[in-house]
N, C-alpha and C positions, 0 to 999 in steps of 0.2 A: 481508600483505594483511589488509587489517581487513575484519569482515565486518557488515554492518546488516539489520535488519529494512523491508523493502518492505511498506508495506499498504495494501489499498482499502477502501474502503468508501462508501457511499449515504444522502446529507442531505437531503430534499426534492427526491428522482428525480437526482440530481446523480452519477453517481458518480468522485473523487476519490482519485488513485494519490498516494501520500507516501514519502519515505523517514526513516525517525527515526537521526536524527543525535544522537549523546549529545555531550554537554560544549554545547550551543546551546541557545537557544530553539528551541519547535516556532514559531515565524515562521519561522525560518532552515532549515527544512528543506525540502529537495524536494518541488515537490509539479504535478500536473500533473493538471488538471480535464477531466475527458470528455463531460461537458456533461450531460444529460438523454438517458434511452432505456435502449436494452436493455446487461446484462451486459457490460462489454468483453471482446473474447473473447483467449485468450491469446497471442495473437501482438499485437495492439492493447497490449498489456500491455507484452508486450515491446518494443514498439519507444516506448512512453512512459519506461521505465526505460532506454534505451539515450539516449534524447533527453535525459535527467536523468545521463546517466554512469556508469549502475552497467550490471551483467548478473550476471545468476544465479548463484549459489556452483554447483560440483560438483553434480550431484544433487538441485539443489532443488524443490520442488514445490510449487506454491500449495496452504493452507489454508486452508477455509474456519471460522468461526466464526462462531455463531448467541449472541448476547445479549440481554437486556432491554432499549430505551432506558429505563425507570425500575427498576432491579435491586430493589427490593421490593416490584414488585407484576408478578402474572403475566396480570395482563390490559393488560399496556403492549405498544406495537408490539414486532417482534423488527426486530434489526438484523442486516443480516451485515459480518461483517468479514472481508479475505483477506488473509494474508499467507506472505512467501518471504522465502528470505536472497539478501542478494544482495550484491557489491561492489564498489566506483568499478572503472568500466571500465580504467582508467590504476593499479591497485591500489593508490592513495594511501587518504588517508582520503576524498575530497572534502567 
């Protein structure tokens, strides 16, 4: 069972669930758009990564992460990003 990195995050109110697929371009990776509004909340999460073919490793649990969009200066917006492990629901690679 191989296991990938699931993440969200928020572009212009947007926010956008992905999965990073190594050995691919990130065109080719999952990815499933929530549209504009509030936080999706974690079952919305889950049923966009179940819609995309993966579920939750064991024990996983979203992280959040707080960054710079310009990382040398600290009066740039912050971002957040989430992310979990997660793996093709069929335990291939997908």
């Amino acid at each position: 069972m191989s296991a990938h990195t699931a993440q969200m995050s928020s572009r212009g109110g947007r926010w956008v669930l992905y999965v990073a697929l190594m050995g691919g371009g990130v065109s080719q990776w999952p990815e499933h758009d929530f549209g504009p509004g509030n936080v999706p909340t974690p079952a919305e999460r889950s049923q966009a990564l179940s819609g995309l073919g993966f579920v939750f490793m064991d024990g996983a649990e979203w992280e959040w992460t707080e960054y710079l969009e310009r990382p040398d200066d600290d009066s740039s917006p912050v971002r957040l990003l989430a992310s979990v492990r997660v793996c093709s629901r069929d335990g291939g690679l997908s």
